[in-house]
N, C-alpha and C positions, 0 to 999 in steps of 0.2 A: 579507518575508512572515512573520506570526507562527507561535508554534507553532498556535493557533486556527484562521489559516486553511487550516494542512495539512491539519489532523487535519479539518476542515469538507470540505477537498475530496475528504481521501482515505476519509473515511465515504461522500459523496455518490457519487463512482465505484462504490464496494466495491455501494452498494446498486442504484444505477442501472444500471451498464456488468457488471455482472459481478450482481448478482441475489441479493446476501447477504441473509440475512431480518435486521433489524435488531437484533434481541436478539442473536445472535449476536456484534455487533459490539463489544467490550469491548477498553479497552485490554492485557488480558491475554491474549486472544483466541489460537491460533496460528492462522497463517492457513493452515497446509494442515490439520490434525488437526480445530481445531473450526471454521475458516470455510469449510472445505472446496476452497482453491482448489490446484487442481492444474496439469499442467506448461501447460496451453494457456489457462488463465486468467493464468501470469506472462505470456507472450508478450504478452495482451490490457496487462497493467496495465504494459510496460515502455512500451508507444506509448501511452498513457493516463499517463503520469510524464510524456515527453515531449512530451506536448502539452500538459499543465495547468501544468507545474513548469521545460521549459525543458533539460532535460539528461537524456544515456543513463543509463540503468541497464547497468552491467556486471554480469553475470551472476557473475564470479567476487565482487563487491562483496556481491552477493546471500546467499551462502554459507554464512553463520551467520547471516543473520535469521530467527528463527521466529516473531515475534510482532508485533501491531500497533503496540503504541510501538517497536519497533526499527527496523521498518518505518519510521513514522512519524521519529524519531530519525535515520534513514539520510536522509531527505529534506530533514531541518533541515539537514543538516550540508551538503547540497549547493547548498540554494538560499542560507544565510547569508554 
């Protein structure tokens, strides 16, 4: 899978599955501070990883992601 088609599915989740207004969406983005997601939107996006992507999200893995491309970054590195 490219980095294209991550970053295409995990924009279309963010705005679909979870209701991000699209501007917001920047690969600089943090995603609790300016995307606004908080503890019961991770829950939402760890079974929305595993179902688009194929594998858990460990929560301790989580840790230090604050932003969309680490985010993004953290998934490349799982499905590669």
């Amino acid at each position: 899978m490219s980095r294209q088609e991550i970053e295409a599915k995990v924009r279309n989740f963010l705005i679909e599955d979870l209701e991000i207004e699209e501007d917001k969406i920047t690969p600089d983005a943090r995603l609790k501070e300016d995307m606004g997601i908080d503890s019961l939107d991770f829950v939402d996006i760890v079974v929305i990883v595993e179902k688009n992507f194929g594998f858990k999200i460990k929560p301790e893995e989580m840790a230090g992601i604050t932003t969309l491309t680490q985010f993004c970054d953290y998934i490349e590195s799982k499905v590669a």
